[in-house]
PDB file of N, CA, C and O in Angstrom:
ATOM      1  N   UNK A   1      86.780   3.894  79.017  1.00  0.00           N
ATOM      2  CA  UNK A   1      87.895   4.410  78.276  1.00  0.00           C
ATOM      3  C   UNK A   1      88.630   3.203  77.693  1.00  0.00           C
ATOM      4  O   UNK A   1      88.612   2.091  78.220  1.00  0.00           O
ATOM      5  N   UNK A   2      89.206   3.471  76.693  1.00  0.00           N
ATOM      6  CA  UNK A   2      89.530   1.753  75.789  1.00  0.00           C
ATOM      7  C   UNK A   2      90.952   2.265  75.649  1.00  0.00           C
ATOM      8  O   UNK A   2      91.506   1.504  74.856  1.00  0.00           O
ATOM      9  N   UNK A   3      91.843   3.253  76.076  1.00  0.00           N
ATOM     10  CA  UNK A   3      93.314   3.752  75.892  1.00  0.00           C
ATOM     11  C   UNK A   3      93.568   3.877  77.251  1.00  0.00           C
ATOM     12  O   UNK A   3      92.737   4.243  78.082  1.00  0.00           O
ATOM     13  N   UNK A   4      95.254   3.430  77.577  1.00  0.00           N
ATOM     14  CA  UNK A   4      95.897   3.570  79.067  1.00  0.00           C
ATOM     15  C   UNK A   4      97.242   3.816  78.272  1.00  0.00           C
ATOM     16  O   UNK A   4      97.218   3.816  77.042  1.00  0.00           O
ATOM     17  N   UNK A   5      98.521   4.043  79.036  1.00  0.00           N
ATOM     18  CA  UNK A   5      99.303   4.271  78.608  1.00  0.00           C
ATOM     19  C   UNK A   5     100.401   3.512  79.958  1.00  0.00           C
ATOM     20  O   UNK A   5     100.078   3.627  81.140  1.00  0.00           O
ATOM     21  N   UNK A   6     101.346   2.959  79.641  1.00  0.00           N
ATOM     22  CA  UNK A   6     101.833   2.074  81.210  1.00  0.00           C
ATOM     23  C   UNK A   6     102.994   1.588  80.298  1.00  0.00           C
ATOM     24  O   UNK A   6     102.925   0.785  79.368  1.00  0.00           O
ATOM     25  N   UNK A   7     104.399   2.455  80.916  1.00  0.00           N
ATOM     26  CA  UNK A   7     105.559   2.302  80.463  1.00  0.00           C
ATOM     27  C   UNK A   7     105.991   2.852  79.077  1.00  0.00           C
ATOM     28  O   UNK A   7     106.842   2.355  78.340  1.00  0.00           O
ATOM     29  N   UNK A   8     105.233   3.995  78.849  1.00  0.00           N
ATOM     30  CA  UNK A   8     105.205   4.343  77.455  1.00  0.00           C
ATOM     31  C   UNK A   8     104.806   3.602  76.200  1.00  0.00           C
ATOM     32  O   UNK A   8     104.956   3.881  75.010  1.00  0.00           O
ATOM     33  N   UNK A   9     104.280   2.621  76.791  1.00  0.00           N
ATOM     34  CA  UNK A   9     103.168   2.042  76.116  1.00  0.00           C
ATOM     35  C   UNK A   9     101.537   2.267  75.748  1.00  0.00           C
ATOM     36  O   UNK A   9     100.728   2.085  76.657  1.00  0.00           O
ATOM     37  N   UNK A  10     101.101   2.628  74.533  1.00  0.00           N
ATOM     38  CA  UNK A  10     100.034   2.463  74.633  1.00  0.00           C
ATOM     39  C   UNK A  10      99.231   1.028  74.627  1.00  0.00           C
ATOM     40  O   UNK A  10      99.522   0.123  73.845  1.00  0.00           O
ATOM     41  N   UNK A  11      98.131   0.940  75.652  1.00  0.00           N
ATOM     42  CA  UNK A  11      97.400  -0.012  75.521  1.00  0.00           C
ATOM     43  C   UNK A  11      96.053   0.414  75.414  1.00  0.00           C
ATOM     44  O   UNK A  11      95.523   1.407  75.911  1.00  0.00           O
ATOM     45  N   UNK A  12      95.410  -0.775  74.453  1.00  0.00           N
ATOM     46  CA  UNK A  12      94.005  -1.184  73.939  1.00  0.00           C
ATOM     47  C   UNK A  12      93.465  -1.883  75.037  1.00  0.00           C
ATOM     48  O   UNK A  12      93.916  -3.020  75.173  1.00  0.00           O
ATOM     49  N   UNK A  13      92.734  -1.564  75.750  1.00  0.00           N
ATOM     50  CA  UNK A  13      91.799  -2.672  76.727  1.00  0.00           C
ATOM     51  C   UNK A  13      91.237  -4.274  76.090  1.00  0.00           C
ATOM     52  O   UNK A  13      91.388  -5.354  76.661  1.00  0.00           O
ATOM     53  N   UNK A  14      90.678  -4.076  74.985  1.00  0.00           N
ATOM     54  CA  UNK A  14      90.043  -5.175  74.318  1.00  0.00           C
ATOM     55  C   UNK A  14      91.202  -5.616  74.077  1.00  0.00           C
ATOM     56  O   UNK A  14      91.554  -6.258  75.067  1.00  0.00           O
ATOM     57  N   UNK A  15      92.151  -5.621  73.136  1.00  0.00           N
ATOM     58  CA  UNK A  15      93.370  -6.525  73.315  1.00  0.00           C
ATOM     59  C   UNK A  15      94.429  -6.735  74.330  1.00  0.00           C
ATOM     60  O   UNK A  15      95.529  -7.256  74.145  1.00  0.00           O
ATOM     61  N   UNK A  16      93.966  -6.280  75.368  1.00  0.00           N
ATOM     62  CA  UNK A  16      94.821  -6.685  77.008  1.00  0.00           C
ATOM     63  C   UNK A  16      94.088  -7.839  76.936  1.00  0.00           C
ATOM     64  O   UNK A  16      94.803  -8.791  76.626  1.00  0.00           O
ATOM     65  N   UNK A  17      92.982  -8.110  77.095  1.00  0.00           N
ATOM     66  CA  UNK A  17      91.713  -9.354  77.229  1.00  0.00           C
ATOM     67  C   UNK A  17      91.896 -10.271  76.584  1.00  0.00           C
ATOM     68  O   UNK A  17      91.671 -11.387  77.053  1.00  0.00           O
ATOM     69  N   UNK A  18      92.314 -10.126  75.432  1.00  0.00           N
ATOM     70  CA  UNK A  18      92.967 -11.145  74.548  1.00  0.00           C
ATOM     71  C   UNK A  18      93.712 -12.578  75.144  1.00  0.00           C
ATOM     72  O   UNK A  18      93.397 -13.767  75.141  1.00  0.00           O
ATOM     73  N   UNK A  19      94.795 -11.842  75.618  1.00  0.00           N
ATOM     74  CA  UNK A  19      96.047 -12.616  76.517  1.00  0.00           C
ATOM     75  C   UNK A  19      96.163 -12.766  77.894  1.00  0.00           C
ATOM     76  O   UNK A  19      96.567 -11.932  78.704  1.00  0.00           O
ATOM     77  N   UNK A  20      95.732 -14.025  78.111  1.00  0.00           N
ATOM     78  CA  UNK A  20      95.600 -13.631  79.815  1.00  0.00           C
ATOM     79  C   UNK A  20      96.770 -13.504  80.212  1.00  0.00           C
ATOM     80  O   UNK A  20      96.745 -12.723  81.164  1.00  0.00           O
ATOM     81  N   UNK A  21      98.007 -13.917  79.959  1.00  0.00           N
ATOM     82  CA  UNK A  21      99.128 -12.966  80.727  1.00  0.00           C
ATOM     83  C   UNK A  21      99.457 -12.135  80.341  1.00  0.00           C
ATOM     84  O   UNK A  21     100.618 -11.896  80.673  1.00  0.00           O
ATOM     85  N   UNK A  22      99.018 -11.432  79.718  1.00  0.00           N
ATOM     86  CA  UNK A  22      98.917  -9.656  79.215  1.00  0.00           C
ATOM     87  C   UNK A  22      98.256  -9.191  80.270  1.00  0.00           C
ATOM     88  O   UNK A  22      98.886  -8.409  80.982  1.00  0.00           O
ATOM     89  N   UNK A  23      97.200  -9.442  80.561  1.00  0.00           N
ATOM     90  CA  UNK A  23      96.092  -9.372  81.499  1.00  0.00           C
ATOM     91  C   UNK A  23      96.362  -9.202  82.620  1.00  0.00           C
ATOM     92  O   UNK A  23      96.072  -8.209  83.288  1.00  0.00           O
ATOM     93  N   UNK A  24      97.126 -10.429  83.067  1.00  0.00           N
ATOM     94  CA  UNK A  24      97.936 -10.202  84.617  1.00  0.00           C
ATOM     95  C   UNK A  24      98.268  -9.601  84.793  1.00  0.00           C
ATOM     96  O   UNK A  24      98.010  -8.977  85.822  1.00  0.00           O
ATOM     97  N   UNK A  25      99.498  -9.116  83.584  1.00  0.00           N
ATOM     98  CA  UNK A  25     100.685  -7.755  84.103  1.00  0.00           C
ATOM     99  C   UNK A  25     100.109  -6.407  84.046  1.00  0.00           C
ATOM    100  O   UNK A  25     100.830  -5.486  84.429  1.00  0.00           O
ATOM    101  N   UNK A  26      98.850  -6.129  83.603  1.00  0.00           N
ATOM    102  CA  UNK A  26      98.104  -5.224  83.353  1.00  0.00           C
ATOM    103  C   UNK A  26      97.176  -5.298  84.752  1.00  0.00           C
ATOM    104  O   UNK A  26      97.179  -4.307  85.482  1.00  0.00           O
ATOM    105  N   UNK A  27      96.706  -5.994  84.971  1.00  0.00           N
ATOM    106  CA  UNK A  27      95.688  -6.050  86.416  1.00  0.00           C
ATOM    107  C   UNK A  27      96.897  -5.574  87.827  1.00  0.00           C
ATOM    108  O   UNK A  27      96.586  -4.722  88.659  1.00  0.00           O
ATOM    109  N   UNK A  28      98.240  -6.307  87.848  1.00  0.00           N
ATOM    110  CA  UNK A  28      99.070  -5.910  88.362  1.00  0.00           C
ATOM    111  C   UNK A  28      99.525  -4.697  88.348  1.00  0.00           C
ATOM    112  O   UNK A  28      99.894  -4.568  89.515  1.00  0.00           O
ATOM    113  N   UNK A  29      99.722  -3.844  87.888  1.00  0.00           N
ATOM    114  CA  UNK A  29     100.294  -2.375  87.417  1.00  0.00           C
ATOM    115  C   UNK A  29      99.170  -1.890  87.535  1.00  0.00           C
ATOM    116  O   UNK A  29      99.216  -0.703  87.858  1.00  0.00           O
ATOM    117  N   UNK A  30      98.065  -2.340  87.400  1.00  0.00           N
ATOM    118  CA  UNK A  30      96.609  -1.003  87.502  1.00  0.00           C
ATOM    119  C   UNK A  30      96.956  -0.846  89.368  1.00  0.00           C
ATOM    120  O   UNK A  30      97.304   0.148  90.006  1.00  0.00           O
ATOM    121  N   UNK A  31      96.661  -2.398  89.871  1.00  0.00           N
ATOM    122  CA  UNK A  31      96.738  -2.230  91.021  1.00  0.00           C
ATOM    123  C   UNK A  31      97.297  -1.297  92.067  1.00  0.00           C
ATOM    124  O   UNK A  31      96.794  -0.741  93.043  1.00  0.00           O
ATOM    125  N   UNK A  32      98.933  -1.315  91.352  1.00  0.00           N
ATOM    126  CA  UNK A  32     100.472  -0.533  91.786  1.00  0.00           C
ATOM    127  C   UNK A  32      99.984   0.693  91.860  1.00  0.00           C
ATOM    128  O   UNK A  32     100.377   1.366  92.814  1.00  0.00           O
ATOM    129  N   UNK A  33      98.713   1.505  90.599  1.00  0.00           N
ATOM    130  CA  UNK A  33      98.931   2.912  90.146  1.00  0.00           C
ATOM    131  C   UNK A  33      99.739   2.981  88.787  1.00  0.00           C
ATOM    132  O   UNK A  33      99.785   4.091  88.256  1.00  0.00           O
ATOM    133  N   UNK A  34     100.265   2.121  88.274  1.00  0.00           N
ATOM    134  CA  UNK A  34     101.110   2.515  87.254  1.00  0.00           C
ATOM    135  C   UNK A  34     100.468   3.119  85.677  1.00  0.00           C
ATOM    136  O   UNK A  34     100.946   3.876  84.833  1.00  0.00           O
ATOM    137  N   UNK A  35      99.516   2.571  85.750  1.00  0.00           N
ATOM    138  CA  UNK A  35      98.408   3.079  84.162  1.00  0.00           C
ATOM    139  C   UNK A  35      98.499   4.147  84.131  1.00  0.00           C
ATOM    140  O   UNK A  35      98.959   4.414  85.241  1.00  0.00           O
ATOM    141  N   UNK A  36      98.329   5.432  83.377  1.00  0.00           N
ATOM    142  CA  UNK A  36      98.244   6.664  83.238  1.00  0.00           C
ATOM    143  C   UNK A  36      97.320   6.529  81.808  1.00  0.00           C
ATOM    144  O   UNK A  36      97.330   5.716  80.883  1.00  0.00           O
ATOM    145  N   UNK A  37      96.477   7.810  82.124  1.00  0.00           N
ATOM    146  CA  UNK A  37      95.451   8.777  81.170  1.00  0.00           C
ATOM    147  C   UNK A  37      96.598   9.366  80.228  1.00  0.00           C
ATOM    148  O   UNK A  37      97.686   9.798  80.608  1.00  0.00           O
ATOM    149  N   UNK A  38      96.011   9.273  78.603  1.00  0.00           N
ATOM    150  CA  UNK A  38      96.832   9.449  77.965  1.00  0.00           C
ATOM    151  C   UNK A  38      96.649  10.668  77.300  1.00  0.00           C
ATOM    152  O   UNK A  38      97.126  10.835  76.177  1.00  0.00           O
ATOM    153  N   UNK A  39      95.793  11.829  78.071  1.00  0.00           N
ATOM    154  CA  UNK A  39      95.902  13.254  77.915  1.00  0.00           C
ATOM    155  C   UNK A  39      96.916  13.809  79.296  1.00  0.00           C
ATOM    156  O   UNK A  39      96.682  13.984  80.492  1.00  0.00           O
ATOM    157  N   UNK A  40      98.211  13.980  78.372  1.00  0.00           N
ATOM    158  CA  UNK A  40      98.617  14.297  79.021  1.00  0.00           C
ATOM    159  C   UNK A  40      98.926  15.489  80.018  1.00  0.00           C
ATOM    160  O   UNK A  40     100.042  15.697  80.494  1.00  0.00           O
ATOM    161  N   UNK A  41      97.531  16.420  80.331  1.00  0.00           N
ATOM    162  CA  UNK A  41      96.905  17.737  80.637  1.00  0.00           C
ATOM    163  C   UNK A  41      95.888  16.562  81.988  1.00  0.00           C
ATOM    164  O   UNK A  41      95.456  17.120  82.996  1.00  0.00           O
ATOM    165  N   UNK A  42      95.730  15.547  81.859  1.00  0.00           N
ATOM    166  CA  UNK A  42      94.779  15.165  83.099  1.00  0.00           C
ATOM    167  C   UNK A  42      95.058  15.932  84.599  1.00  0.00           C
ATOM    168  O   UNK A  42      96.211  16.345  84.717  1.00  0.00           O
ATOM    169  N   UNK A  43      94.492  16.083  85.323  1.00  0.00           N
ATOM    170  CA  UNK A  43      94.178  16.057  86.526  1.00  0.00           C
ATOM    171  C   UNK A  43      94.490  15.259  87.298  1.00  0.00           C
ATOM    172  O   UNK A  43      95.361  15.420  88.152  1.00  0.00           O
ATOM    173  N   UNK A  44      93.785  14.197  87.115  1.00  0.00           N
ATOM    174  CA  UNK A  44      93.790  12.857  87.793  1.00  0.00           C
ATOM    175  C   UNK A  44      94.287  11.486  87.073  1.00  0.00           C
ATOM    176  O   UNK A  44      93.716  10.402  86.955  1.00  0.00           O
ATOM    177  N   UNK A  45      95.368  11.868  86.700  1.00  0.00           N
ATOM    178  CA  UNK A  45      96.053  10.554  85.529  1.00  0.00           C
ATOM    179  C   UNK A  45      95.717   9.212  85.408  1.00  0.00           C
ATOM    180  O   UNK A  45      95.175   8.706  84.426  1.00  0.00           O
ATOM    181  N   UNK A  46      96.152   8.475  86.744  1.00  0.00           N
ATOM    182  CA  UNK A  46      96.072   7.520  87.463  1.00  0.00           C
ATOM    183  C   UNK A  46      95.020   6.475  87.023  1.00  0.00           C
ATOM    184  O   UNK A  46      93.983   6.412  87.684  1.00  0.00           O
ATOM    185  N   UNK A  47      95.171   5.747  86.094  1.00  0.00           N
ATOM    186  CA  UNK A  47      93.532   4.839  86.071  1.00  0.00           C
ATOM    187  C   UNK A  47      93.782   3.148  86.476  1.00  0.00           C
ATOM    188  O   UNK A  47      94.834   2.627  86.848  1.00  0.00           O
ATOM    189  N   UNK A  48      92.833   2.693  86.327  1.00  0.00           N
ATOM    190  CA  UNK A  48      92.390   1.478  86.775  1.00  0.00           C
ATOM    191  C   UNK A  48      91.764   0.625  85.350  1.00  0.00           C
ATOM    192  O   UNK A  48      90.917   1.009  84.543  1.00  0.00           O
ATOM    193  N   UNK A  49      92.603  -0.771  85.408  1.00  0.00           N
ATOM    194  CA  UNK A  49      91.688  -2.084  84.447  1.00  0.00           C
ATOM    195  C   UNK A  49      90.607  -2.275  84.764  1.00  0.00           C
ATOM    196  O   UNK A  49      90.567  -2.335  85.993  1.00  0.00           O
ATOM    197  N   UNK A  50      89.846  -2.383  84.413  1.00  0.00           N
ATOM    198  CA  UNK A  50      88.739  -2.984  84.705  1.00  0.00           C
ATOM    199  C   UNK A  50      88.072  -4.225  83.328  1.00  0.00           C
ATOM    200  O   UNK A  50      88.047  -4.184  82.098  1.00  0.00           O
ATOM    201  N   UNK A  51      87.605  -5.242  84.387  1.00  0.00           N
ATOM    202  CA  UNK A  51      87.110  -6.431  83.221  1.00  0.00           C
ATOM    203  C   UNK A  51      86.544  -7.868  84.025  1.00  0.00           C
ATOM    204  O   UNK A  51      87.237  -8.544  84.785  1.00  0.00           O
ATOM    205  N   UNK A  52      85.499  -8.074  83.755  1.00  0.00           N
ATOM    206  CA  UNK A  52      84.600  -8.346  84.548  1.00  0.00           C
ATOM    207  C   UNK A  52      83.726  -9.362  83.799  1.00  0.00           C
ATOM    208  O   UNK A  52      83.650  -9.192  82.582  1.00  0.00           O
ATOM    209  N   UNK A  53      82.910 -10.617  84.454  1.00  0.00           N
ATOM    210  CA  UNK A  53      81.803 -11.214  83.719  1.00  0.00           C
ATOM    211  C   UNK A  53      80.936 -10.147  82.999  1.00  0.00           C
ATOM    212  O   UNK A  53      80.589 -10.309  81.829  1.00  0.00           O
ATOM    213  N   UNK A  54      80.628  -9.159  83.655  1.00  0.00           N
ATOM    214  CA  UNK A  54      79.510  -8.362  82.744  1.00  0.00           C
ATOM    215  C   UNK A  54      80.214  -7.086  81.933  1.00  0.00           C
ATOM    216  O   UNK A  54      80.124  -6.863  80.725  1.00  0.00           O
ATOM    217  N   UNK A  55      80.758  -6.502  82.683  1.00  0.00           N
ATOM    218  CA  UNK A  55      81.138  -5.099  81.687  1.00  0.00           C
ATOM    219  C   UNK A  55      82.574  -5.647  81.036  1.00  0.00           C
ATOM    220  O   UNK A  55      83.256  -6.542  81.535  1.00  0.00           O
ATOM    221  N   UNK A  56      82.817  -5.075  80.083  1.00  0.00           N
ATOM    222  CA  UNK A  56      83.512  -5.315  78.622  1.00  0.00           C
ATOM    223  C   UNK A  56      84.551  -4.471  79.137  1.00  0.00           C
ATOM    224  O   UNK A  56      84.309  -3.303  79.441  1.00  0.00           O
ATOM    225  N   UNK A  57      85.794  -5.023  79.269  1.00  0.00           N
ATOM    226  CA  UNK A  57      87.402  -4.624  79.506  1.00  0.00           C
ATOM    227  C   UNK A  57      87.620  -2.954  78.965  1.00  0.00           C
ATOM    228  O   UNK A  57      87.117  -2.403  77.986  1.00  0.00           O
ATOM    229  N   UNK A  58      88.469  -2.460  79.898  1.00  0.00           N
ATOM    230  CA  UNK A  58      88.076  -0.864  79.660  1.00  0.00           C
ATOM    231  C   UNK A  58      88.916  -0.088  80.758  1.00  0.00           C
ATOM    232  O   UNK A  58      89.157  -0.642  81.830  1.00  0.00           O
ATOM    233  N   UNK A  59      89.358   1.190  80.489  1.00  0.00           N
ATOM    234  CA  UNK A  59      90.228   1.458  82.020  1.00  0.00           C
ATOM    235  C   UNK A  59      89.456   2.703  82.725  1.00  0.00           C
ATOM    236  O   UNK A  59      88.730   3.435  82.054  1.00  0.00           O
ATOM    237  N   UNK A  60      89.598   2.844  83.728  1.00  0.00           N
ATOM    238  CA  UNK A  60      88.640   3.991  84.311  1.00  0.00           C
ATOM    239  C   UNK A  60      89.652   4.922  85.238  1.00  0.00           C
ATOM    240  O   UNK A  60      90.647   4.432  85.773  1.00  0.00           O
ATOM    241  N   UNK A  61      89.406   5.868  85.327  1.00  0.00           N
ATOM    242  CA  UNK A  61      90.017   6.755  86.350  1.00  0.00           C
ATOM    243  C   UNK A  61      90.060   6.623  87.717  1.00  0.00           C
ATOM    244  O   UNK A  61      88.953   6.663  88.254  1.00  0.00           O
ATOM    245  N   UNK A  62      91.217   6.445  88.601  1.00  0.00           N
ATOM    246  CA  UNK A  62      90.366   5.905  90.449  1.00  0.00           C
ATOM    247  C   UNK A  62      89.744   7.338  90.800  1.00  0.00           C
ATOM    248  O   UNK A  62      88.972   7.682  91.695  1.00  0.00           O
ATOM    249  N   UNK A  63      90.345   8.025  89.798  1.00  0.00           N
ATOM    250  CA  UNK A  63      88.973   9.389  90.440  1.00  0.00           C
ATOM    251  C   UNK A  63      88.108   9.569  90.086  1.00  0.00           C
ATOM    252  O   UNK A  63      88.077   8.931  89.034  1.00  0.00           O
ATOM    253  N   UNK A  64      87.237  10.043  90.202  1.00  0.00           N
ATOM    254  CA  UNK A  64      86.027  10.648  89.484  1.00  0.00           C
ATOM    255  C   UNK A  64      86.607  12.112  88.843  1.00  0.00           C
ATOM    256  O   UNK A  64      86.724  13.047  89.637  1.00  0.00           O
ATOM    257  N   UNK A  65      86.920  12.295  87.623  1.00  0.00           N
ATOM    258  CA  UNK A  65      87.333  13.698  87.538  1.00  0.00           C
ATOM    259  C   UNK A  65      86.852  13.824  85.603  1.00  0.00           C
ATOM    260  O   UNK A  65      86.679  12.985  84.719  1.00  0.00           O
ATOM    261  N   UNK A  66      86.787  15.372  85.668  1.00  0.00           N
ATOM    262  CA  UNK A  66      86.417  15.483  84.349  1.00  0.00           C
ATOM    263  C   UNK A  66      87.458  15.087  83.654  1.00  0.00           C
ATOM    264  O   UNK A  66      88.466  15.295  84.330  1.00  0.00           O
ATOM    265  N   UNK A  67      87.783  14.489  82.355  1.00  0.00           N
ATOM    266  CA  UNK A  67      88.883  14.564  81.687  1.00  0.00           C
ATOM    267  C   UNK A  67      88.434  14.609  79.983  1.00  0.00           C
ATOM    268  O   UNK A  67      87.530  14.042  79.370  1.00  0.00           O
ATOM    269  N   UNK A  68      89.239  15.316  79.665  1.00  0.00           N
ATOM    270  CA  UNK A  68      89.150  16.128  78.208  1.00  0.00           C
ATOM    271  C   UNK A  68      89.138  14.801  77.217  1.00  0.00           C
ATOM    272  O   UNK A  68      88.421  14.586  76.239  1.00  0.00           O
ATOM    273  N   UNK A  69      90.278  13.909  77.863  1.00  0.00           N
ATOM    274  CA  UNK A  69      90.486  12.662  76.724  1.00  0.00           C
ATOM    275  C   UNK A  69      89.088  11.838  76.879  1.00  0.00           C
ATOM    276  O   UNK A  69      88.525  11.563  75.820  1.00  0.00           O
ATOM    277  N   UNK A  70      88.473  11.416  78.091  1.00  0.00           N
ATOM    278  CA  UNK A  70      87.006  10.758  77.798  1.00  0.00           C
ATOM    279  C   UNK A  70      86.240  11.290  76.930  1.00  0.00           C
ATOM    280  O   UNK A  70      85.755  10.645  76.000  1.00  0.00           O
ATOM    281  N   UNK A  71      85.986  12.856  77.179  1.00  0.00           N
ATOM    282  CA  UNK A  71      84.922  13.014  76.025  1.00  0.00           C
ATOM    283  C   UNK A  71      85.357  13.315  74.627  1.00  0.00           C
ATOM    284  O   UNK A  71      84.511  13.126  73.752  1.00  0.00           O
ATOM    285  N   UNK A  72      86.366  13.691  74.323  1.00  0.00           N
ATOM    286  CA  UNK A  72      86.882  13.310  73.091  1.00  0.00           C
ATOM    287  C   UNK A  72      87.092  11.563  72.339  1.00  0.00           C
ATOM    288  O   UNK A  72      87.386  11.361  71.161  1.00  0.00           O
ATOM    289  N   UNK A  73      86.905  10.743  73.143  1.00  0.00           N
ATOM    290  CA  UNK A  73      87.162   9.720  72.961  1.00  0.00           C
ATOM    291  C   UNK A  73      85.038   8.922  72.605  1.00  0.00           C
ATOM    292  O   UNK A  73      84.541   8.171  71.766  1.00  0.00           O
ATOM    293  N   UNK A  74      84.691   9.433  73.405  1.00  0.00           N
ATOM    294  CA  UNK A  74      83.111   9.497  73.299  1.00  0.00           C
ATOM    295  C   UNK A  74      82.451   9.984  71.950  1.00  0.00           C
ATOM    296  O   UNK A  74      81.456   9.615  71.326  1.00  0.00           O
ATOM    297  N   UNK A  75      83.411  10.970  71.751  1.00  0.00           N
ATOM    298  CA  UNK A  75      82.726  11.590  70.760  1.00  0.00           C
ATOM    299  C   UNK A  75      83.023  11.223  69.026  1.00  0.00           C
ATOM    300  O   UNK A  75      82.439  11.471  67.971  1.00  0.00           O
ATOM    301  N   UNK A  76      84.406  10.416  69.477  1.00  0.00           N
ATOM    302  CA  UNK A  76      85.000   9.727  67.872  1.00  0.00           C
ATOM    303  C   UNK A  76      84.181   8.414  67.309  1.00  0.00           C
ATOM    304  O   UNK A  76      84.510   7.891  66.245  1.00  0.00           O
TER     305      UNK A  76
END
């Protein structure tokens, strides 16, 4: 997922990566719980940064749950 939303902010994953102290305060707040899914109908709101030597910066859900905004977002 390449959209989070954290303080009524929207954020871009690829440009969190950009700035490593963007990065921090973003790795920090995923940590807390603070990120939220930006359908705001989720289930399971709650997501996680993720960004890594191999996989490409991106936020994921700590749940496993269906959500309407992934596959709409898949499908654009």
């Amino acid at each position: 997922m390449e959209n989070a939303i954290w303080n009524g902010e929207r954020l871009v994953a690829c440009e969190v990566a950009r700035d490593y102290f963007r990065e921090k305060a973003i790795r920090e707040a995923s940590y807390s719980g603070q990120l939220r899914c930006p359908d705001e109908g989720c289930v399971s709101p709650v997501l996680k940064y993720c960004h890594g030597e191999i996989k490409e910066p991106h936020f994921a859900h700590r749940d496993n749950t269906e959500c309407d905004y992934i596959r709409f977002e898949k499908t654009s």
